[in-house]
C-alpha positions in Angstrom: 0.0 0.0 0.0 2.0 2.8 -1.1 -1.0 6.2 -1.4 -2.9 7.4 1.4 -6.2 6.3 0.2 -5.2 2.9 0.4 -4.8 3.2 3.7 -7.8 4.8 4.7 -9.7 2.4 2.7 -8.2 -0.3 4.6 -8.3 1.2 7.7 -12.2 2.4 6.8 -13.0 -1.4 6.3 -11.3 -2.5 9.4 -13.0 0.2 11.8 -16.3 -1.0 10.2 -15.1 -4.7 10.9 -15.1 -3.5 14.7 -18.3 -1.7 14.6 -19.6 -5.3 12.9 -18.7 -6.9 15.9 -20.2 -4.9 18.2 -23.3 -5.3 16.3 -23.3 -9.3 16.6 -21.8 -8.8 20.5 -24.9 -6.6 21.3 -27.1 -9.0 19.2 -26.3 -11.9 21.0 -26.3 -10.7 24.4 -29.5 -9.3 23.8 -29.3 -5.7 24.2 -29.9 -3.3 22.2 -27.8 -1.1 19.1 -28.0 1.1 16.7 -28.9 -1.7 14.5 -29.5 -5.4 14.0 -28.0 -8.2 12.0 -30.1 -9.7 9.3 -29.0 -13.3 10.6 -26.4 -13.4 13.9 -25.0 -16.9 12.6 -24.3 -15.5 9.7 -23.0 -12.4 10.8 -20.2 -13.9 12.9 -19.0 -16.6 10.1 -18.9 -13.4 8.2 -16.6 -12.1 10.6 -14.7 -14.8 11.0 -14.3 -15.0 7.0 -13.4 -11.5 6.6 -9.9 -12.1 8.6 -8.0 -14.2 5.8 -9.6 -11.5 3.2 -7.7 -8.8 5.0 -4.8 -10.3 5.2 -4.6 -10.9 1.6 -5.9 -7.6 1.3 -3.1 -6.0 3.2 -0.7 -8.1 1.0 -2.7 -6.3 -2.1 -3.7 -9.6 -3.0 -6.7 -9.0 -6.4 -8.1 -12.2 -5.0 -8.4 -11.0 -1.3 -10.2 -8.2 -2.6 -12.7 -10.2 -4.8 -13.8 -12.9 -1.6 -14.3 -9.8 0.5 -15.9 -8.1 -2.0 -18.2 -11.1 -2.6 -18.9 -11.7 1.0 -20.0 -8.6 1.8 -22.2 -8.0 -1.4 -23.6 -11.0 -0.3 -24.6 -10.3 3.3 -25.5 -6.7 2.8 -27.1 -7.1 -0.4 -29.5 -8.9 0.7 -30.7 -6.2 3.0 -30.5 -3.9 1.0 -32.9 -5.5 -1.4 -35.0 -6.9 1.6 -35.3 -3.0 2.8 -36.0 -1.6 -0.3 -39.0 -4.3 -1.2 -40.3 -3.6 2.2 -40.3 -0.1 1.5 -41.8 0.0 -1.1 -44.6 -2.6 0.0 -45.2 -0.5 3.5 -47.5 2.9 3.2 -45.8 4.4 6.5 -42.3 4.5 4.5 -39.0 3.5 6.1 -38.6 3.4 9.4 -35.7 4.9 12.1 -34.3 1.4 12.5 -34.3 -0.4 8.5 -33.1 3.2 7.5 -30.1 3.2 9.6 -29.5 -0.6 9.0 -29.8 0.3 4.7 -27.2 2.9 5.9 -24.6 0.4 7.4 -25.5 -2.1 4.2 -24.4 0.2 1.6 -21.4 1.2 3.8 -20.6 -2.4 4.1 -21.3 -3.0 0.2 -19.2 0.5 -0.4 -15.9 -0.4 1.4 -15.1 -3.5 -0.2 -15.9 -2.3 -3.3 -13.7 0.9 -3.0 -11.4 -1.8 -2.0 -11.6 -4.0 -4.6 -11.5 -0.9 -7.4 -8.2 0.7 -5.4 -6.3 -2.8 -5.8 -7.6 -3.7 -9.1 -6.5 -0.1 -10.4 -3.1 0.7 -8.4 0.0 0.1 -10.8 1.8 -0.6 -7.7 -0.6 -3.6 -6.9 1.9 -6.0 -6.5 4.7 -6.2 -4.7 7.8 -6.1 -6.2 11.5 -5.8 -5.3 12.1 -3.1 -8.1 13.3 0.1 -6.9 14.3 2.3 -9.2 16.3 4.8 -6.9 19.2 1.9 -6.5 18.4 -0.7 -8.8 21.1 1.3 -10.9 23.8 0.3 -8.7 22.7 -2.7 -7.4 21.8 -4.2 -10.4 23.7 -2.5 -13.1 26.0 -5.4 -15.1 27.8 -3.0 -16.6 28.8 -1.2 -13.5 29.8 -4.3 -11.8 31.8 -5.2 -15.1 33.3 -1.6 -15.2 34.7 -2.3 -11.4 35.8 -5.9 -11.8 37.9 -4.8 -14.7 39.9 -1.9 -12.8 40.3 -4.2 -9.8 42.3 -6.5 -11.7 44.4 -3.5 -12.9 45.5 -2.6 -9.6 47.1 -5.6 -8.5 49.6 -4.7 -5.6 52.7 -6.3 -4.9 54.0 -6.5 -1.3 58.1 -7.1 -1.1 
């Protein structure tokens, strides 16, 4: 990760990992949050999924970005779509509670897809060990020929 908005992408996707968490801590003990998981099973296999997927992710691995990407359009497309029928359906409109829950879906559809676009699109994606500010000297043949040649030219002799 070599630009700023890689990092606070990542970073982004992590906090909201946490705030995930929360979300099926609270769920299962009961109490209430600022919003409900669609399915608490669910929600913590997701969670438990999402570590490999950022850790590839973090390596800038494209196929990191495309499981995470996947799991989350998964989970949180499916409530989005479940809000959005219901909405329509229901006369009253959208309530306090689905409308911050279709909040946190799209964030959670938005994040790995900012994700997946930033890796897919940075042209330093991979990690190489090219760097052009002493790959000149370190890897120059024609330096290293240049000073084995004047080595052998000054050839000492001790009396």
């Amino acid at each position: 990760m070599t630009s700023l908005f890689s990092y606070l992408i990542t970073i982004f996707g992590v906090l909201f990992w946490f705030f995930r968490i929360l979300v099926a801590y609270f769920a299962t003990t009961g109490e209430s949050f600022i919003c409900q998981p669609l399915n608490t099973s669910f929600e913590i296999v997701l969670l438990f999924l999402t570590i490999p997927c950022f850790i590839l992710v973090f390596k800038r691995s494209i196929v990191g970005a495309i499981f995470y990407l996947g799991l989350y359009a998964t989970y949180f497309g499916t409530a989005i779509f479940n809000t959005v029928n219901n909405y329509a359906i229901e006369e009253n409109g959208i309530g306090m509670v689905s409308g911050l829950d279709l909040v946190f879906s799209i964030v959670g559809i938005v994040i790995p897809l900012l994700t997946f676009f930033d890796i897919l699109f940075n042209k330093n994606r991979l990690s190489t060990s090219k760097d052009k500010d002493s790959d000149w000297y370190y890897k120059n043949e024609k330096y290293d020929r240049q000073m084995d040649e004047r080595a052998d030219r000054n050839q000492y002799k001790i009396r």
